[in-house]
LOLOTOR-196127 format. One record per residue: residue number from 0; residue in one letter; x, y negated, z of N, C-alpha, C, O, CB in turn. Coordinates in pm, whole numbers, plus 50000, padded with zeros to 5 digits. Atoms other than C-alpha are relative to their C-alpha. Glycine has a CB too. Example, Ala and Ser with C-alpha at 12.3 -4.5 7.8 and 13.67 -1.06 7.14 Angstrom:
2
resi:resn:n_x:n_y:n_z:ca_x:ca_y:ca_z:c_x:c_y:c_z:o_x:o_y:o_z:cb_x:cb_y:cb_z
0:a:50089:50119:50000:51230:50450:50780:50090:49880:50000:50194:49882:50066:49901:49997:50125
1:s:49918:50119:49994:51367:50106:50714:49923:49891:50073:49974:49780:50090:50041:49954:49858
***
This chain:
192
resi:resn:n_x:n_y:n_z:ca_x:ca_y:ca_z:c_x:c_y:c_z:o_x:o_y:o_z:cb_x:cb_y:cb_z
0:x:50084:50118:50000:50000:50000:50000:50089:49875:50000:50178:49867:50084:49905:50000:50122
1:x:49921:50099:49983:50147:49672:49923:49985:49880:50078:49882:49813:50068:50019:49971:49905
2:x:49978:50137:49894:50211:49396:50154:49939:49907:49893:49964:49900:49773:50188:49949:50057
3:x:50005:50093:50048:49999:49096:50123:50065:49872:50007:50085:49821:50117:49924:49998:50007
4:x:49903:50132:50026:50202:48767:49973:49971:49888:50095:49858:49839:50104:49982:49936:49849
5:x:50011:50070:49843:50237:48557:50276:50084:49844:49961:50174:49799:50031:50107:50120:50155
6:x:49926:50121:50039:50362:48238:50117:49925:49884:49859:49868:49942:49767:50154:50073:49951
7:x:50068:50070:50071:50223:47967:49903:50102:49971:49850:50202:49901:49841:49954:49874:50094
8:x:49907:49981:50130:50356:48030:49531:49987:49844:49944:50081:49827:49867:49937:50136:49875
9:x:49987:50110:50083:50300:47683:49398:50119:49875:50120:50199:49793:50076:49805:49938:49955
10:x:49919:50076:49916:50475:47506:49734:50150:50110:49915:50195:50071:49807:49948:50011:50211
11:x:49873:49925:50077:50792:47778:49617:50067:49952:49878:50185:49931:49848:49961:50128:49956
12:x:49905:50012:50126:50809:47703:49292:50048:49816:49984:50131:49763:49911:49894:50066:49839
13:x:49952:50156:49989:50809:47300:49392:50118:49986:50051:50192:49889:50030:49918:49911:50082
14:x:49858:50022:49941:51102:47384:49591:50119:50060:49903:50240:50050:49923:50009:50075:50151
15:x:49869:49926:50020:51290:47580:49369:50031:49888:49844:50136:49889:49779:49977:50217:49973
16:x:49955:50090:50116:51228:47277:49064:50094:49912:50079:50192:49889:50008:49874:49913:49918
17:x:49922:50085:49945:51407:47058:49291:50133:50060:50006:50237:50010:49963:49950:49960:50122
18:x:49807:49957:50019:51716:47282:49342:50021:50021:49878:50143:50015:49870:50070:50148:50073
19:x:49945:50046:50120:51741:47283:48968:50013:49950:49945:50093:49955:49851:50005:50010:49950
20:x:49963:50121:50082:51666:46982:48879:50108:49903:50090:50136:49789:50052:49853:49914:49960
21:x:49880:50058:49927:51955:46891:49176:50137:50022:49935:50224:49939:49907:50008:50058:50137
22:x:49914:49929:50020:52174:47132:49072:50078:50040:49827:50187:50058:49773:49939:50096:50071
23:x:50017:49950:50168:52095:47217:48702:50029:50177:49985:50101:50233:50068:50145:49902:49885
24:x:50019:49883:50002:52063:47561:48613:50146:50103:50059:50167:50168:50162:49951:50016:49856
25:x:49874:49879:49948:52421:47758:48592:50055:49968:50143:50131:50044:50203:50153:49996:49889
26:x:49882:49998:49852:52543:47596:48938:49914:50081:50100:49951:50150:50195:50046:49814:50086
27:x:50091:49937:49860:52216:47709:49124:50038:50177:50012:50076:50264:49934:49786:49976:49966
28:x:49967:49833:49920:52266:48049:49302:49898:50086:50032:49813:50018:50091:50066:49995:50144
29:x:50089:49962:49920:52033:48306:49406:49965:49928:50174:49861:49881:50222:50040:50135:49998
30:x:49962:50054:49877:52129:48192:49742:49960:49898:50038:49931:49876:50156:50104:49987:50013
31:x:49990:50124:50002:52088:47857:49654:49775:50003:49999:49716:49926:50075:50129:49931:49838
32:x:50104:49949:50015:51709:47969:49582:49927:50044:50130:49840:49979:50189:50023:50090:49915
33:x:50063:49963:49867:51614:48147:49873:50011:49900:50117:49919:49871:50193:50061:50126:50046
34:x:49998:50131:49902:51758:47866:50092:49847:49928:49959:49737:49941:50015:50156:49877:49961
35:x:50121:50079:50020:51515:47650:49938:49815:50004:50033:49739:49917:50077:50016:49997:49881
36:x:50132:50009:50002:51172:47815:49916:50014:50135:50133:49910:50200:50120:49912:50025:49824
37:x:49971:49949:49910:51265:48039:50208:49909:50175:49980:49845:50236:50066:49967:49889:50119
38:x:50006:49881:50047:51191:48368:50020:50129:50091:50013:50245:50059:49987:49961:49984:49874
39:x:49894:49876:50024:51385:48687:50049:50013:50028:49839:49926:50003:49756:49940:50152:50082
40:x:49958:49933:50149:51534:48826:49720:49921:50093:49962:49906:50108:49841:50134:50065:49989
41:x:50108:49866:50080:51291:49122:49677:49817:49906:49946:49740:49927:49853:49951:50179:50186
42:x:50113:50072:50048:50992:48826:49724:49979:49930:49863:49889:49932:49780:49985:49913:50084
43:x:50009:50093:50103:51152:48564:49501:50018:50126:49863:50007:50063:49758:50135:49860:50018
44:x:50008:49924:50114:51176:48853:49232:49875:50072:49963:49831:50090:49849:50095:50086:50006
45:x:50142:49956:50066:50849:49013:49262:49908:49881:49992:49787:49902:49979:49920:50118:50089
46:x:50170:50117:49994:50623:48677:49265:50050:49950:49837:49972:49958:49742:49989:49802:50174
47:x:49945:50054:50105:50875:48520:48984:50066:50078:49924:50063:50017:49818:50067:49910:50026
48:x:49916:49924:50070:51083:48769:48821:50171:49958:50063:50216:49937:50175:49966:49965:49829
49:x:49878:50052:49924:51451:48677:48788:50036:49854:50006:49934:49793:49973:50114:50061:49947
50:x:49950:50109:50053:51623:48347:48764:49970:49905:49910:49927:49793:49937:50074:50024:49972
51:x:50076:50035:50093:51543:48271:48448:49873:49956:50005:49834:49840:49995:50001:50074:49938
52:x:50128:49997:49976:51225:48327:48492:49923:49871:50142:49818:49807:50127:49990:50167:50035
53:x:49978:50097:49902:51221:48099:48799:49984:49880:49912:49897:49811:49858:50140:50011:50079
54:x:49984:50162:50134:51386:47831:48595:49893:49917:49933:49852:49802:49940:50065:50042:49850
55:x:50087:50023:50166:51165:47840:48293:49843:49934:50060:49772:49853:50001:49963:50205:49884
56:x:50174:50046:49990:50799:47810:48541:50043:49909:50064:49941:49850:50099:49866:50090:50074
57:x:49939:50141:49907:50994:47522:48741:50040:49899:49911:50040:49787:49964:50141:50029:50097
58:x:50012:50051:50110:51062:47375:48403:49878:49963:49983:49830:49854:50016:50041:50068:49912
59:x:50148:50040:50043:50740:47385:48293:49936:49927:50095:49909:49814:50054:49909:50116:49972
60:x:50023:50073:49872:50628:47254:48599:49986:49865:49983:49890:49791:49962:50102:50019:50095
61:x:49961:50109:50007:50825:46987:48593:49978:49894:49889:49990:49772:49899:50101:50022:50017
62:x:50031:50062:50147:50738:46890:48232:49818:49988:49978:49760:49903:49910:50079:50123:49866
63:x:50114:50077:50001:50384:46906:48285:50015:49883:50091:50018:49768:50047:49886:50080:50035
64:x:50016:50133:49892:50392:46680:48597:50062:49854:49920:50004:49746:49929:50111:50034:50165
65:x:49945:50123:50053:50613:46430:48400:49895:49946:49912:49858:49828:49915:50133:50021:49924
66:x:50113:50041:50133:50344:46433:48093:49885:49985:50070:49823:49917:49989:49968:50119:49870
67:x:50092:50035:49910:50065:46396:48344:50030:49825:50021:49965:49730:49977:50020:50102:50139
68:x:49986:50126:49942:50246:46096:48516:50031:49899:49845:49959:49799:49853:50138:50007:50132
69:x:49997:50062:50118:50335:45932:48156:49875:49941:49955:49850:49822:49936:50046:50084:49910
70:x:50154:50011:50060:49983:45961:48038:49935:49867:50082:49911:49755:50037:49895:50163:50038
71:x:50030:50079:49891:49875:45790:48335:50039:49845:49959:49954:49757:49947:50080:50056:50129
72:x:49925:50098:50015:50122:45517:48259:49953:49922:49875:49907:49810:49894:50132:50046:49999
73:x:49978:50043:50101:50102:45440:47917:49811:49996:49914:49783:49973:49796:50134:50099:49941
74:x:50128:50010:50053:49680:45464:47910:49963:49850:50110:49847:49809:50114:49896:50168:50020
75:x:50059:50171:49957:49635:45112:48099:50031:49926:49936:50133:49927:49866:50032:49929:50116
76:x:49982:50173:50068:49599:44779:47977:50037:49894:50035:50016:49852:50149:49914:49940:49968
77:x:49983:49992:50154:49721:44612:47759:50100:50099:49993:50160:50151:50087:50045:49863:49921
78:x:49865:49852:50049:49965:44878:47601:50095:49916:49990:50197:49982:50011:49992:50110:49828
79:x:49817:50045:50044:50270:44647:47529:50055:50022:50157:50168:50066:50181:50037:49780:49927
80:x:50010:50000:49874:50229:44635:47905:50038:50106:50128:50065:50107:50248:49896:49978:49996
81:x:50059:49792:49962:50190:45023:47970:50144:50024:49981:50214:50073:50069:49861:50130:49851
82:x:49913:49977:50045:50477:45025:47750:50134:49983:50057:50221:50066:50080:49980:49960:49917
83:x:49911:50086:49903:50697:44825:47917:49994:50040:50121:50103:50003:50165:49970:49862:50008
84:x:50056:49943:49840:50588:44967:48273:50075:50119:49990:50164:50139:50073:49814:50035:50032
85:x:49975:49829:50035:50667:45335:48143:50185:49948:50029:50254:49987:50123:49932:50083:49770
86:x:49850:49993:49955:51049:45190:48099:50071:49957:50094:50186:49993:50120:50061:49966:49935
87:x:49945:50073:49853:51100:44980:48405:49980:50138:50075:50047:50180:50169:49890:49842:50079
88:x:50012:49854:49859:50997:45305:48579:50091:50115:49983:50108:50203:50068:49835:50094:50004
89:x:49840:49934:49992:51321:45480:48423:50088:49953:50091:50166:50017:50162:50081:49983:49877
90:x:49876:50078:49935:51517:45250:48572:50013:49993:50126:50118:50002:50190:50009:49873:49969
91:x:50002:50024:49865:51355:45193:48898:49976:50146:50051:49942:50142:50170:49889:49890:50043
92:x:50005:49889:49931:51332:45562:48974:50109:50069:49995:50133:50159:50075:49908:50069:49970
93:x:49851:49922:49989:51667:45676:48887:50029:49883:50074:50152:49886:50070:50110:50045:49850
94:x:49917:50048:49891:51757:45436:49118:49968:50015:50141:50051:49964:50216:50015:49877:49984
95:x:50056:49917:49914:51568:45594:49401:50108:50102:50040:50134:50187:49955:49877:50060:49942
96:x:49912:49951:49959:51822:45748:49585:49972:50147:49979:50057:50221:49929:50024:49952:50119
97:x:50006:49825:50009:51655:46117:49596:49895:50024:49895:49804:50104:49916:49947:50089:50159
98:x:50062:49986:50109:51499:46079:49259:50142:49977:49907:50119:49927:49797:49866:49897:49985
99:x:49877:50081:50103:51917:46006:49096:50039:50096:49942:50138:50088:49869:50134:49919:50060
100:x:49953:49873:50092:51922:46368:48967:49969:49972:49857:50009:50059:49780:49923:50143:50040
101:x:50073:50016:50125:51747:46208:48636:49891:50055:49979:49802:50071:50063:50059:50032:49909
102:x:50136:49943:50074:51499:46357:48407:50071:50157:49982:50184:50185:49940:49946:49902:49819
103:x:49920:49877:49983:51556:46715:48448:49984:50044:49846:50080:50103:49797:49940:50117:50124
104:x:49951:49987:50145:51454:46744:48053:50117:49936:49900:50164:49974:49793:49904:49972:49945
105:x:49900:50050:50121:51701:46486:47937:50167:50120:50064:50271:50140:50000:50032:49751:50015
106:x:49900:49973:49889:51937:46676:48225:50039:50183:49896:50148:50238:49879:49901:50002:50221
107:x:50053:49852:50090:51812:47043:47994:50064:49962:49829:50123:50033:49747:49767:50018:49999
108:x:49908:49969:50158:51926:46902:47660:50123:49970:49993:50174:49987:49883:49956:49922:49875
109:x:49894:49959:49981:52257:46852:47800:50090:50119:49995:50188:50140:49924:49998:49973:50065
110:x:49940:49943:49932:52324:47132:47993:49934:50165:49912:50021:50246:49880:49975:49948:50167
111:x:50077:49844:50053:52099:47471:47834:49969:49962:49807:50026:50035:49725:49786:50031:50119
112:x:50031:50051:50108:51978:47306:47500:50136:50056:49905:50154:50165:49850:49973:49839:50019
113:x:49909:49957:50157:52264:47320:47252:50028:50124:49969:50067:50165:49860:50142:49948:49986
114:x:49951:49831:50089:52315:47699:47267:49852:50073:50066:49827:50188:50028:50211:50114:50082
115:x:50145:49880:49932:51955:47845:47468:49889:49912:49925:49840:49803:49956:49961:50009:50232
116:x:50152:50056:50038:51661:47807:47213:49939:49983:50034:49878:49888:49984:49932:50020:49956
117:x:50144:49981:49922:51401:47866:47429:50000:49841:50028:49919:49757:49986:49994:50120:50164
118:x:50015:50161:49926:51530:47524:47634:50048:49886:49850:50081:49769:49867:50156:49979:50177
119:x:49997:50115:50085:51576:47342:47307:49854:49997:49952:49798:49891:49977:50111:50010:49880
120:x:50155:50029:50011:51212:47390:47194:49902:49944:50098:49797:49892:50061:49944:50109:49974
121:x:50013:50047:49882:51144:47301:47561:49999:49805:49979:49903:49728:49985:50133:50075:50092
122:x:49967:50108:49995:51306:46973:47524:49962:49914:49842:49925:49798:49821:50143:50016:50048
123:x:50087:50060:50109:51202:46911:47189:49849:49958:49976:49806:49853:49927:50015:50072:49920
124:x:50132:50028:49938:50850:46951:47275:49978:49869:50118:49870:49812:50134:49966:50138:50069
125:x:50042:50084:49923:50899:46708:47538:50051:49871:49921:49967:49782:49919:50043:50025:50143
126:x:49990:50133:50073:51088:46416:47316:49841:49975:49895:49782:49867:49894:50163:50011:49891
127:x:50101:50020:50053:50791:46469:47092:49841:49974:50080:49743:49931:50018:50012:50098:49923
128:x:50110:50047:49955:50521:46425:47329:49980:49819:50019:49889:49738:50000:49991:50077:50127
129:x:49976:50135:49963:50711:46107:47446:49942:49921:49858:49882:49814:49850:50175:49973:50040
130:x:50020:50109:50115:50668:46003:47093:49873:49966:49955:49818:49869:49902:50062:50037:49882
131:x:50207:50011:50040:50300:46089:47052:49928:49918:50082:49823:49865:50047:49898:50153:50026
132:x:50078:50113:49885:50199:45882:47357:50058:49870:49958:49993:49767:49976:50039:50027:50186
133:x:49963:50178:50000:50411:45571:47259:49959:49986:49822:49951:49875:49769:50226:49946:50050
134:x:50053:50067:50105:50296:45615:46901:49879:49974:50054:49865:49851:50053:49997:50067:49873
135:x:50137:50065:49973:49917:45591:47042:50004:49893:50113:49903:49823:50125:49895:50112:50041
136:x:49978:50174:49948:50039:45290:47284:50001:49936:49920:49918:49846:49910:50112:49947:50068
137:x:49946:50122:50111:50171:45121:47019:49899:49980:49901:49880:49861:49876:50141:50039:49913
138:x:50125:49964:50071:49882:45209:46792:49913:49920:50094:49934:49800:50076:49962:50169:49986
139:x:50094:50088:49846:49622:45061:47123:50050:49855:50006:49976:49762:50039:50047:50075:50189
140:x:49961:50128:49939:49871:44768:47147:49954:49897:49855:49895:49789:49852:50190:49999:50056
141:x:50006:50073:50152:49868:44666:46754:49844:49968:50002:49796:49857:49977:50052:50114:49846
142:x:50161:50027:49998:49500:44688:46781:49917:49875:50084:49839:49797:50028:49942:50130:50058
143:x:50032:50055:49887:49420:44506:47141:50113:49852:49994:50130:49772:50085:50019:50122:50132
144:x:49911:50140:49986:49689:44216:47006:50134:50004:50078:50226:49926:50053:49913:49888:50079
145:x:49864:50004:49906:49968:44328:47289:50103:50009:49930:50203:49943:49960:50018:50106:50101
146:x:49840:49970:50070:50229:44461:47028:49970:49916:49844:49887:49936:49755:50047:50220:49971
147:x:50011:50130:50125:50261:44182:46759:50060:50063:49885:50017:50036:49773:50094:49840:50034
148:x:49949:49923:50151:50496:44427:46513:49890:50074:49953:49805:50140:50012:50132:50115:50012
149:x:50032:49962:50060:50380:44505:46232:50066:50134:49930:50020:50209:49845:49976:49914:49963
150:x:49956:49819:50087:50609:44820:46141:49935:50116:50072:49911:50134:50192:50193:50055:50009
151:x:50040:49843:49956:50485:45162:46155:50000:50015:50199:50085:49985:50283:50155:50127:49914
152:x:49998:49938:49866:50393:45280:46494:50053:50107:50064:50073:50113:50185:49912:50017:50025
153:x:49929:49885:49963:50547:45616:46491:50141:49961:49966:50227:50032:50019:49949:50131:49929
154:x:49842:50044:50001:50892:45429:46372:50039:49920:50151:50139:49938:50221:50029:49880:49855
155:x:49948:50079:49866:50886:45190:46676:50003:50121:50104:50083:50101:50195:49885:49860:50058
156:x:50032:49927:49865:50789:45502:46921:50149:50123:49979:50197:50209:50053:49795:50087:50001
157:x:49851:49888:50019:51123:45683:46731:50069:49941:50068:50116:50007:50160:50084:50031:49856
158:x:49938:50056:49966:51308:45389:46825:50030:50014:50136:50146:50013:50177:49972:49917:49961
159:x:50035:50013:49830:51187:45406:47217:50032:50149:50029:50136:50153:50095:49814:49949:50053
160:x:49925:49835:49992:51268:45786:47242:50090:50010:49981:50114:50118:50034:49975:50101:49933
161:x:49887:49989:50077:51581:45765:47093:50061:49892:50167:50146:49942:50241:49992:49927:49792
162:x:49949:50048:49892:51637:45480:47395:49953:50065:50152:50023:50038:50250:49971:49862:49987
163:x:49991:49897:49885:51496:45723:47675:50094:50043:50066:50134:50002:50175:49967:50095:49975
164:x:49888:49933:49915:51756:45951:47738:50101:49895:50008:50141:49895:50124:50065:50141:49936
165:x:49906:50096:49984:52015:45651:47688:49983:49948:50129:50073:49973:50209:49995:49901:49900
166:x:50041:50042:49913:51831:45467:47955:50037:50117:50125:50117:50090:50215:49865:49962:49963
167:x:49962:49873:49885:51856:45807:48188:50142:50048:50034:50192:50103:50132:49937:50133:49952
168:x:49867:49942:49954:52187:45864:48121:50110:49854:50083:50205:49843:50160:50083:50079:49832
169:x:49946:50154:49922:52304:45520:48241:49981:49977:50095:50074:49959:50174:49967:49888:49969
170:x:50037:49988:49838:52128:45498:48530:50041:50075:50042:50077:50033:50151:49889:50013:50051
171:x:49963:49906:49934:52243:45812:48627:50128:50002:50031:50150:50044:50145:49968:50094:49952
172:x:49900:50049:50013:52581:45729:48570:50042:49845:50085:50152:49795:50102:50000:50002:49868
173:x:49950:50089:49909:52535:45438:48788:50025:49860:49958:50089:49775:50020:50112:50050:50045
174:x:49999:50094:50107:52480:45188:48488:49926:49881:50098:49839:49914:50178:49913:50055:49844
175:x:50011:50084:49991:52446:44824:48577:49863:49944:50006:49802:49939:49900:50066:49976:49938
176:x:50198:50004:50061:52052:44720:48633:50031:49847:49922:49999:49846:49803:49818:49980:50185
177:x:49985:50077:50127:52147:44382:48474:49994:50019:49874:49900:49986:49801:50083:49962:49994
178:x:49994:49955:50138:52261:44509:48175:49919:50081:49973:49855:50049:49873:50105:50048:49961
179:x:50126:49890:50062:52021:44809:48136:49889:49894:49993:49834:49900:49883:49947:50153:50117
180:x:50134:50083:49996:51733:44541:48200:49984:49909:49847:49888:49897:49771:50008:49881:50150
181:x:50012:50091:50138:51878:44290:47903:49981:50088:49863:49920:50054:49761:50147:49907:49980
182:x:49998:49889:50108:51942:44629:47688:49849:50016:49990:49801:50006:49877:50088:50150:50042
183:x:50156:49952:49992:51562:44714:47777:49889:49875:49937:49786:49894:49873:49959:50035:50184
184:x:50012:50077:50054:51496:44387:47702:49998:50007:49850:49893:50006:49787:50064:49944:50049
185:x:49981:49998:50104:51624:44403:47398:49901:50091:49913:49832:50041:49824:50117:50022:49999
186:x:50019:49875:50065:51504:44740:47273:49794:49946:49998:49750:49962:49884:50079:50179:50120
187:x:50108:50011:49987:51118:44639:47350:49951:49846:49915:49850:49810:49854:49982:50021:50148
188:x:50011:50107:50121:51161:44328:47170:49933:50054:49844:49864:49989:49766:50165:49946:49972
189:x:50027:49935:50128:51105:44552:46877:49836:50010:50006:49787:50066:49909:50083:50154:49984
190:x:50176:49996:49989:50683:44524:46986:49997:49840:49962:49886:49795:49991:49911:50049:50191
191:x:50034:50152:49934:50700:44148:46980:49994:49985:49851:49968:49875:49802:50121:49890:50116
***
């Protein structure tokens, strides 16, 4: 008869996105795992499988919650507004002392991406969502008067994806909020 699961699988797997999006995948440890969600090795393998497997629903996880909180962001008014909000909140959350691990997807097309397909379709899927929400901002803004350009909407929302991870990796790196602010500046100019 099997023992019933005595632990709350969605609190677990919140703890175990955090030790990888601390850590990033190859440094975390089994060890490093069980510390966290305070599972034994026979638990964390029968609820999750192995590692991987871990990873991948702590990934996902993490990538819905981000596209949740985005959505959120970038559906108030006016959109140039939304728009602009969405990137001040790169900046001001990687600077959040226990938020300075980054974006654990831009952190994924570093570190797993260039040689593990799985996490490049992962991360590709997520630059492209980014782009589908800031093309329909930008689309909302052109309409509602907020974004005054007239080029293509899915070219400006390439442009702003393309400055994402830049933005993430700077901050993370400990980049200058002056300068990231005039750079951000800059880059959003491209709505005006």
């Amino acid at each position: 008869m099997a023992r019933p699961q005595e632990f709350d699988t969605a609190e677990a797997l919140h703890q175990a996105m955090g030790v990888f999006w601390r850590k990033g995948y190859e440094a975390t440890s089994l060890v490093d795992l069980m510390e966290a969600t305070g599972l034994s090795k026979s638990s964390l393998y029968g609820t999750f499988g192995g590692k991987r497997e871990l990873f991948l629903a702590a990934f996902d996880a993490y990538r819905e919650e981000r596209a949740w909180d985005m959505g959120q962001v970038l559906h108030q008014a006016p959109a140039r507004q939304a728009i602009e909000t969405f990137f001040r909140m790169i900046i001001d959350v990687a600077q959040a002392s226990e938020l300075s691990h980054g974006c654990m997807s831009i952190n994924q097309a570093v570190e797993l991406a260039p040689h593990d397909p799985e996490i490049q379709n992962r991360v590709e899927e997520d630059f492209q969502r980014i782009e589908d929400a800031l093309t329909r901002a930008i689309e909302r803004g052109q309409a509602d008067g907020s974004v005054k350009s007239t080029r293509d909407a899915r070219e400006l929302a390439r442009l702003l994806v393309v400055a994402f991870p830049g933005l993430q990796v700077m901050m993370r790196a400990g980049g200058n909020r002056a300068r990231l602010d005039d750079a951000l500046r800059l880059i959003l100019s491209n709505l005006d």
